[in-house]
N, C-alpha and C positions, 0 to 999 in steps of 0.2 A: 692419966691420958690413955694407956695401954687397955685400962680397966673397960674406961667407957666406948671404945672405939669394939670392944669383945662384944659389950653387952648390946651397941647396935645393931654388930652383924648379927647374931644369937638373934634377938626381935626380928631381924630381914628371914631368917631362914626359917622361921617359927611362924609367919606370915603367908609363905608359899603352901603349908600343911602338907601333914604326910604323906608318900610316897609320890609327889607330884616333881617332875624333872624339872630342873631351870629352863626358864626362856631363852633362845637363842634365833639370829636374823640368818636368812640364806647364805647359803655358803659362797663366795667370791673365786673362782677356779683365779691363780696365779698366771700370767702371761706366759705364755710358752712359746719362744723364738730367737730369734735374735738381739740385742742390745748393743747401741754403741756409746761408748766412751770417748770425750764429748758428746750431747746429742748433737751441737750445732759449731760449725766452723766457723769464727766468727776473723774475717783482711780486716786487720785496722790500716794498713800501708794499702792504696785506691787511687794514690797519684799513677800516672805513666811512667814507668821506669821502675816500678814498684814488682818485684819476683818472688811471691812468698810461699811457703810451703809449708801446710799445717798437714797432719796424720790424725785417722778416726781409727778406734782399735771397736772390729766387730766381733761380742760375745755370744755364742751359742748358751742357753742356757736350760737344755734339753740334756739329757744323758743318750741319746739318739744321732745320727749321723743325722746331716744337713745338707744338701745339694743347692750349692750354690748359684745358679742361674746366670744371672748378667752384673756386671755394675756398671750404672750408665748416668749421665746429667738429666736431670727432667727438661732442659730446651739445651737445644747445640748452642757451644758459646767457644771461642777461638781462645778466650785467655784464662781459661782452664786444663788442666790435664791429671788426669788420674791414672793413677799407678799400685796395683793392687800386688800383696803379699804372693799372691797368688795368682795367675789372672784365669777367669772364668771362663767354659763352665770349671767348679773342681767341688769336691766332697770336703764338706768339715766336719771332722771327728769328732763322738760325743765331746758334749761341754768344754770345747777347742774354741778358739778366738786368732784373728787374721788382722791385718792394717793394713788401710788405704790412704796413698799417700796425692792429695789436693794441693795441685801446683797453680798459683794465680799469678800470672804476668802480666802487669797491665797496659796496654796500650792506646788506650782513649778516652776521654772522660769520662765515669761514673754516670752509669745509668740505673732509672729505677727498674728494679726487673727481683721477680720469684725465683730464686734460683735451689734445685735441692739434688742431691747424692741418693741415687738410686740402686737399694741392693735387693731383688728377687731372687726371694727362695722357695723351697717345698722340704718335703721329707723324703729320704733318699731311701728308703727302702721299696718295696717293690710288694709287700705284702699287707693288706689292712690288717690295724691292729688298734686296740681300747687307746694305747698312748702316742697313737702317731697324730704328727704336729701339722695343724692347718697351714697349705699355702700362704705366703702373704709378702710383704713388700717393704725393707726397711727405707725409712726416709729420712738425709740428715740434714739442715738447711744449710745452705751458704751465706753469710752475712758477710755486708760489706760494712763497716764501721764510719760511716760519714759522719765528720762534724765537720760544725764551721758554716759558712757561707759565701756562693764564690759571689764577686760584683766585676760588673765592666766598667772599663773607664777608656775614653778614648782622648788622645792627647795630640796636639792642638786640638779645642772645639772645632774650629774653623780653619781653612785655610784659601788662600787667594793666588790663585795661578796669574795671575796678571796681565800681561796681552800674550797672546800665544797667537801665531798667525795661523792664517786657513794651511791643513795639511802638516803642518808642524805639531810638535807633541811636546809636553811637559810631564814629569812626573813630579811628585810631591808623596816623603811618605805622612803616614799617620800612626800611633805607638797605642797598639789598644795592649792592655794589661789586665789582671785579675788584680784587685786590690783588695779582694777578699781574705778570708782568713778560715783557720782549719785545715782542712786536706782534701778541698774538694776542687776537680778542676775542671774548666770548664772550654767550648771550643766554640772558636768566632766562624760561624759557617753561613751566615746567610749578609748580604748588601744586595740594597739596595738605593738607588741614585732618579731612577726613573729618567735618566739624559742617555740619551743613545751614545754623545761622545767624552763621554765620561764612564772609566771605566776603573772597577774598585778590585785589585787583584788579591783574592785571600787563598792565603797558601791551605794544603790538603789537608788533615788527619793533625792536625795540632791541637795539640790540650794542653790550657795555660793552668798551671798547677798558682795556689794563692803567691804573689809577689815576681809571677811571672809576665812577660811579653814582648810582644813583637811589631816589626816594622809593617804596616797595612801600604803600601803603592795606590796611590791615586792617579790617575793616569784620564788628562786633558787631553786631546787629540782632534778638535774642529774640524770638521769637513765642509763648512761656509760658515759664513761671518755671522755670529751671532754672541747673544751676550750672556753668560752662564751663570745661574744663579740655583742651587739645590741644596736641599737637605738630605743626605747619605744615611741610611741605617743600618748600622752595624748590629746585629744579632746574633744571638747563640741557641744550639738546640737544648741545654742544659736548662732544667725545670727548675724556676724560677729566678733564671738571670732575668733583669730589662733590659732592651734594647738600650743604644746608644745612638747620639745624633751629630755627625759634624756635617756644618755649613760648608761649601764650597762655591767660590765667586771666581769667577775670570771674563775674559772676551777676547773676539777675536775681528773686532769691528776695526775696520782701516780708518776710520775716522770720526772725529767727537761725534757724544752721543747725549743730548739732555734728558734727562725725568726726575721726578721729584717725587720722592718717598716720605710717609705713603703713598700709593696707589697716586696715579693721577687724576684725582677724581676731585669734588667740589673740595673745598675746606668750609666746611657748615659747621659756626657757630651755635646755633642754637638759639633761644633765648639768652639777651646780656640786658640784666637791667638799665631803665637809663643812669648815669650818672657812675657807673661802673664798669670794669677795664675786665680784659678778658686777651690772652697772648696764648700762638698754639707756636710750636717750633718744628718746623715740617727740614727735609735733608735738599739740597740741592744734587745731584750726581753724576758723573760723566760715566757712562758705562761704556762709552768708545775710547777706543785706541791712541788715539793724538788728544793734544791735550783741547776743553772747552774753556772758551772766551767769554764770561759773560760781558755784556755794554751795556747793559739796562737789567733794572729788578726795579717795578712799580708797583703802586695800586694804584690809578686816578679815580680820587673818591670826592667830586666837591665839597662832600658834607664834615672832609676831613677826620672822617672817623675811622680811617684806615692807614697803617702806616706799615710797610713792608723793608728791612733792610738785611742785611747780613749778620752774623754778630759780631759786634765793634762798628756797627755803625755804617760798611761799605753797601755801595750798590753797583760796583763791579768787581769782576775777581777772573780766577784764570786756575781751573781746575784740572790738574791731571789725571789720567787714565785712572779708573773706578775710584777716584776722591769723591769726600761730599762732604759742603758744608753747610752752615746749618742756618737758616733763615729764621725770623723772627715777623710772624705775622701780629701786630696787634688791633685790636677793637675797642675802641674807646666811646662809650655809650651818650656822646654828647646830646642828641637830640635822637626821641623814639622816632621810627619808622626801620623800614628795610635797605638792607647791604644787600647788594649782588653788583662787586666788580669784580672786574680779573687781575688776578695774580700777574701781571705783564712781564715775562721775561725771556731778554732779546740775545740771543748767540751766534756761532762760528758754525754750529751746526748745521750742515748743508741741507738734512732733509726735515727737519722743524726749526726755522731759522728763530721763529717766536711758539712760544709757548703761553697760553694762556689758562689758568687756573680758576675757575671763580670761587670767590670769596663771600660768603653768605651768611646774614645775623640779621635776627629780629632785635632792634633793640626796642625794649617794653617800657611802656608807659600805659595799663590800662586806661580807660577815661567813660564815667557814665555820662549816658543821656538819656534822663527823662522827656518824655512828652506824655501829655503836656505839660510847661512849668506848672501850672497853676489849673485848678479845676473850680469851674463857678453852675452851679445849677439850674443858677436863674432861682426865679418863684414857682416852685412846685407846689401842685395845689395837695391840698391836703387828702390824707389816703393812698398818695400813689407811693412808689418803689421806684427811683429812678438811678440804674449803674451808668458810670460813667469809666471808660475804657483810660487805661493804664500801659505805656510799655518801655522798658527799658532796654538799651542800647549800648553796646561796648563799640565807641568810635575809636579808644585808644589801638593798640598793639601790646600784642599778650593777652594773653587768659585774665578776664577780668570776673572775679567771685562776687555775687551775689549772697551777702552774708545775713541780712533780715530785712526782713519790713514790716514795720511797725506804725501804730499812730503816737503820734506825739501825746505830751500831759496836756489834760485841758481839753483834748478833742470831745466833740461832743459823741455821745454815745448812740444818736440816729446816721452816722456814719458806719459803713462793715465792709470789710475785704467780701468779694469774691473769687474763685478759680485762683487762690495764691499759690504758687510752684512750689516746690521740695526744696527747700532752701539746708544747707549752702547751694549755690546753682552755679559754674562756671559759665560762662560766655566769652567765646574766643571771639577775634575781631569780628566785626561786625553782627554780632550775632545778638539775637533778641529773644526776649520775654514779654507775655503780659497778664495784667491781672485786670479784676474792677473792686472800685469803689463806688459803694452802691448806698444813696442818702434815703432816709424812712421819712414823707413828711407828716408826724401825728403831727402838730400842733403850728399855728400860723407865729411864724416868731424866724427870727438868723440865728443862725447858726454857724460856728466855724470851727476849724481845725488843721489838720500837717500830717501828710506820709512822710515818716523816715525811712528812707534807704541807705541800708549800710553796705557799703563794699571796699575792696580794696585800691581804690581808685586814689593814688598818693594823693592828689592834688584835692579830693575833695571824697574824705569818706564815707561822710555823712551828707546825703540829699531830699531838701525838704519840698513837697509839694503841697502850697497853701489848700484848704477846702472853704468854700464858703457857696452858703443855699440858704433859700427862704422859703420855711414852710407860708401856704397862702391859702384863701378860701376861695371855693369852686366861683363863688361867684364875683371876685378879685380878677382870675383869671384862670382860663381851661381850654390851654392849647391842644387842638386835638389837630394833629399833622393828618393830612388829605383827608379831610370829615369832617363834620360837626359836631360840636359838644353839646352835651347835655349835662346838667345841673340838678338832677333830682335826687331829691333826699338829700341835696348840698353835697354830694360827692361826685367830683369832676369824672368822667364817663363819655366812653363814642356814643354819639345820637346814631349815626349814620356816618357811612363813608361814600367819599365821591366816586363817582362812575370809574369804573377799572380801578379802583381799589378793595383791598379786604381787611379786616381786622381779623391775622390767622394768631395771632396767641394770646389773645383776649387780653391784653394789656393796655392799656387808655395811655399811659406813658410813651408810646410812642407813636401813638393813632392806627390808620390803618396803613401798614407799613408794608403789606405785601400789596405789590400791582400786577394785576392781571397782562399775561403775554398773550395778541395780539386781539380774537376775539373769543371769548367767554361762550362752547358749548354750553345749548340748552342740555337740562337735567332731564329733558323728555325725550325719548326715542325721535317722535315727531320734531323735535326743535334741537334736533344735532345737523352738524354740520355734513354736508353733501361733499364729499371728496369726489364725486361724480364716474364716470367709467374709465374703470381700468379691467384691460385688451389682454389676451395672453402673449404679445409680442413683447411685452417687456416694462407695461408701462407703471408707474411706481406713484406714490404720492406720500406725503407724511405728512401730521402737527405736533406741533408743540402750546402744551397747555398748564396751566396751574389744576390741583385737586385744593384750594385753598382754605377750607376747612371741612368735620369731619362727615359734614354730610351732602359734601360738596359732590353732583356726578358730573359728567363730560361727557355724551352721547357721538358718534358720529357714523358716517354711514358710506358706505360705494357699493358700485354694481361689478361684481369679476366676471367678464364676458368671455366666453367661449366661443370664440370666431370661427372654428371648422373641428369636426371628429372626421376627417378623412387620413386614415392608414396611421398619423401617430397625433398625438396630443401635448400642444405647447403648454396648457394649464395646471399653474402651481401658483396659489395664492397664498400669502406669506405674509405675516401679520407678527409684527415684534415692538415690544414697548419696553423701552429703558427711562431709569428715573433713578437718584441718587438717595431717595425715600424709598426703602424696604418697603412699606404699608401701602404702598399705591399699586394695586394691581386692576386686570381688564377682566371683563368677559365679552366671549363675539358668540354671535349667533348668526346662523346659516339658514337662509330662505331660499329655495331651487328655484330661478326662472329665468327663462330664456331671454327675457329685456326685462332693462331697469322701470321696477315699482317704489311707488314715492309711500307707502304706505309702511309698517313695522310691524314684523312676526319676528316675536324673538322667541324664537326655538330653536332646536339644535344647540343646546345652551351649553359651553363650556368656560368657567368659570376660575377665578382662584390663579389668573395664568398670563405670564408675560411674553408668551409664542405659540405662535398657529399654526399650522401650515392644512392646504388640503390642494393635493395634487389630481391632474385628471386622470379620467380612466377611458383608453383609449374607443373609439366610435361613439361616443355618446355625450347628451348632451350635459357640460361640467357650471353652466352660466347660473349664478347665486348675486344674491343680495345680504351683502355682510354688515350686521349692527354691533358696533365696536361701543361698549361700557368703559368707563373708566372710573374707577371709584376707590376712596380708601377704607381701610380696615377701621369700623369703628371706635374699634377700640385703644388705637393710638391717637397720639395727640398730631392736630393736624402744622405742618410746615409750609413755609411757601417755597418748596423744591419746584422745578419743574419736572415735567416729564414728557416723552418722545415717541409719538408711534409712527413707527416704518409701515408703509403698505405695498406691495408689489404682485403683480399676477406677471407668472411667462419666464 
């Protein structure tokens, strides 16, 4: 082993070749100053009452005198004290060493905090020199040694002053403790109560070390009669206690006082199916001073579906100062509809002799309703597409689900849903949907079928709407509603429709089904309708018209008279057409003259446009003959919307 460990290094040094020096990394100069022994002062003793006294021994480790400067705390702290071998300024002798002795008294709870031992120095001689020691600053830490965890606990939760009269005082204490563990302690410095006569006395500068505590004074003192109810927070400034909570209840009310906890406010049931039981237990309470009588505890519900009593059965009782007992509301879902009675309850109470609570419950039974039961088509002639309208109904109570719809086995296949909704679908009462079924007649023959509806409708979840239609030939029969049929090529068809009506979505299946509102402008400038003179005083005129297919126009026409250019001008002619069809718009055109002409210049042409306006300009003559177009966008399909033009001058 000797042999080979030789013959390595021999190869290491045979590798470097001749006269070439070893490698070597920069040279590291040695610290030159002070040193302490311990670096860090470590209290494990942190309770209050805790006096300890650890020693740092400072080494010079220069062969040079030292001038010792200051030794100081890096932050002023009251339960500390330092006491040095020497005390500062003084000279330490080459490579001399001194101790400082850290006195820790503790008198409050343990807080987080930087704390360190401050010794500045220099070099004590007075002349530069290759070996004199840079200024600098020794640092030693102070540690405090926490373990553990402190916790608060405050004892009773709650407590109950009981009647205390106006001006008269009660105390009550409370025992808050550290039931932590370790050696950390901690101090109860903040309440609050938010009650102006209530008053929570926490003593000064105490720190509860773990397994320690004290008496907290709660302190009632009423200045009028009222009735006391709070939550107290007991807190500490030590990082990471929680808070603490006690209740405190009293009064100072000279006589009974009824409410009913929760809140006084509805008791709402909710949703209770039918045919099931649903019980809430609400407090009865006297919060007054003398004791309450009750004489009565009702519900009058004729439907019977409400029963209210005490527990064990009473409906009177006799409650002393802040008692309460405990009521028994039940709902018993015998038949659906709606609860809303009152809670009725009758007391000694001088200033709510009765109290009334309402009591509120849907109780559910959704319930569908189709219409129509049943759908018949009649004899549809052949070729046409006839829907027939579909809508269901929730008559019951509660949300009733719409879970499918479906045709039955067997249906014939010239039957087809249209517009079917996004099923599942709720429907709260009364609330509706609809769809269509729409029959195809190829062929002259019957036909039958069944919509299923499924929901959850206990009483009936499945509901069937019989279908039956007969495909027929045009010349069997071809009902064409307000118009006449035609029969050519054997396919049932509008011949014509009768006077004020139109066939606007070219469908034979339900004739000519839009009717013209009142009288039908002509499509000729010449054969529009005469709105006749309007004055710039104010005077106004309007129509209403159908555009009832897509190349349907409505002409019409007035004269806007300018009655006087003297010093200001009343003329503003104003021109607005509304219509629940986007594609129907106007154009007007403007011809200047001074009296109305029965003839048509349409110029001044503005188009594309649902408002006009042309105001006068003052001394001169404003008086025009306006031709009002009305027309739709070829290229949609035409509706039988109405539409409305406003006219006003002045």
């Amino acid at each position: 082993m000797t042999s080979r460990l030789f013959l390595l290094s021999t190869l290491a040094l045979a590798a470097c070749g001749p006269g070439k020096p070893p490698v070597t990394g920069p040279v590291v100069p040695a610290f030159r100053g002070l040193l302490a022994t311990p670096r860090q002062l470590a209290f494990t003793c942190v309770v209050p009452g805790c006096d300890t006294t650890l020693s740092v021994k400072v080494t010079s480790n220069v062969n040079r005198r030292v001038a010792i400067k200051r030794i100081v705390l890096s932050n002023l702290n009251a339960e500390y004290t330092i006491t040095s071998a020497e005390p500062p300024p003084f000279i330490l002798g080459a490579a001399s060493d001194f101790t400082i002795d850290v006195r820790f008294q503790v008198t409050q709870a343990p807080k987080s905090e930087s704390l360190e031992l401050l010794v500045t120095y220099t070099d004590a001689s007075a002349e530069e020199s290759a070996d004199r020691i840079e200024a600098g600053e020794l640092k030693v830490p102070l540690v405090k040694r926490l373990v553990g965890e402190p916790l608060l606990e405050a004892t009773p939760q709650s407590i109950n002053f009981g009647v205390v009269a106006v001006s008269q005082r009660k105390e009550l204490p409370v025992t808050v403790k550290n039931v932590g563990f370790g050696n950390i302690a901690l101090e109860v410095d903040r309440a609050d109560s938010g009650v102006a006569d209530l008053q929570v006395v926490l003593p000064a500068n105490v720190a509860l070390v773990p397994d320690a505590g004290l008496a907290v004074p709660f302190v009632f003192r009423p200045q009028s009669e009222e009735y006391l109810k709070a939550e107290v927070q007991l807190a500490s400034s030590t990082p990471g206690v929680d808070p603490v909570y006690v209740m405190v209840e009293g009064t100072s009310h000279n006589w009974p006082r009824v409410a009913l906890e929760p809140e006084e406010t509805a008791l709402d049931f909710g949703e209770v199916p039918k045919n099931s039981r649903r019980m809430v237990t609400v407090k009865l309470a006297n919060l007054g001073g003398r004791p309450l009588n009750i004489t009565s505890l009702s519900a009058t519900d004729p439907s019977n579906r409400v029963t209210v009593n005490f527990q064990g059965g009473m409906t009177t009782a006799t409650l002393a100062p802040l008692q309460r007992l405990n009521i028994d509301v039940d709902v018993n879902g015998l038949t659906p509809g709606v609860i809303d009675v009152p809670l009725h309850i009758v007391s000694n109470d001088p200033v709510r002799a009765v109290l009334d609570i309402p009591i509120r419950a849907i109780i559910t039974e959704p319930k569908l309703q189709a219409a129509p039961v049943t759908i018949d088509w009649g004899t549809v002639p052949q070729g046409w597409v006839v829907p027939q309208p579909v809508e269901l109904k929730n008559i019951g109570y509660g949300a009733l689900t719409v879970k499918r719809i479906t045709f039955v086995g067997g249906t014939s296949n010239l039957f087809s849903f249209r517009n079917l909704p996004a099923l599942p679908m709720p429907l709260e009462r009364n609330g509706r949907v609809a769809f269509e079924v729409e029959f195809r007649a190829q062929t002259s023959a019957a036909f039958t079928g069944s919509v299923s509806v499924e929901t959850d409708d206990p009483m009936n979840p499945f509901s069937g709407i019989p279908l039956t239609a007969t495909g027929g030939s045009c010349t069997a029969g071809c009902p064409i509603a307000n118009g006449t049929p035609s029969c050519t090529m054997g396919t049932c068809s509008v011949g014509s429709c009768n006077v004020g009506f139109h066939d606007t979505d070219l469908s034979a299946s339900n004739g000519c089904e839009c009717r013209e509102i009142g009288t039908d402008p002509g499509g000729l400038c010449s054969a529009g309708i005469d709105k006749g003179t309007l004055a710039d005083t104010g005077a106004s005129a309007n129509h209403t018209g159908l555009i009832h297919s897509t190349d349907d126009v409505d002409f019409l026409r007035f004269f806007g008279e300018d009655r006087s250019q003297f010093l200001s001008d009343d003329y503003d002619v104003r021109i607005t057409m509304t219509s629940g069809d986007p594609n129907i718009s106007m154009c007007v055109y403007r011809y200047g003259t001074s009296t109305s002409v029965n003839e048509c210049y349409l110029n001044a042409e503005q188009c594309g446009i649902r408002s006009y306006r042309k105001d006068g300009s003052l001394g001169t003559e404003d008086g025009a003959m306006y031709y009002i177009k009305i027309y739709r966008n070829p290229a949609a399909p035409a509706t039988c919307t109405p539409y409305t033009v406003y006219m006003s001058n002045g």
